[in-house]
N, C-alpha and C positions, 0 to 999 in steps of 0.2 A: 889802241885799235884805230880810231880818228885820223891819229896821225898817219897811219898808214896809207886811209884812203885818201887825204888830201895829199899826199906826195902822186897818187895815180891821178889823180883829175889834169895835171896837162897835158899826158897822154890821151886819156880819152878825147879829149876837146879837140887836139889835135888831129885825131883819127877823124871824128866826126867832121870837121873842116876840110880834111881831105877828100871825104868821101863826098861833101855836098858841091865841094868844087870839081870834082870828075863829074859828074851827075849834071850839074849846072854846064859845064861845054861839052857835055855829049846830046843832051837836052835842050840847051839853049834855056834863057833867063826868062821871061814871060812874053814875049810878044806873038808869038806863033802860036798854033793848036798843038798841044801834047807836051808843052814846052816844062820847064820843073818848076814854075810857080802857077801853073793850070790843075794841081794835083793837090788834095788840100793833107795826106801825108806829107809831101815837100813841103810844105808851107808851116804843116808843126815842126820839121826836120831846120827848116834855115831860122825859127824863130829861138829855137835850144839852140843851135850854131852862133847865132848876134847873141844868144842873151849871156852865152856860155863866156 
């Protein structure tokens, strides 16, 4: 069963990556107000993304 899920984790990772990199240049990276590291979900969202 294990082995199952660990064959899905690069996809998910993948996904998640894509999704934080649309979000980040739609949003812009921290320097502006509302930007996606002003939000402190983003900021759980890109720390699972780098740790993944």
């Amino acid at each position: 069963m294990s082995e199952r899920l660990d064959d899905t984790e690069p996809y998910f990772i993948a996904i998640f990556c894509f999704e934080s990199g649309i979000k980040i240049l739609a949003l812009g990276f921290a320097l502006h107000k509302g930007s996606y590291l002003r939000n402190g979900w983003n900021i759980m969202d890109f720390v699972v993304v780098c740790t993944g």
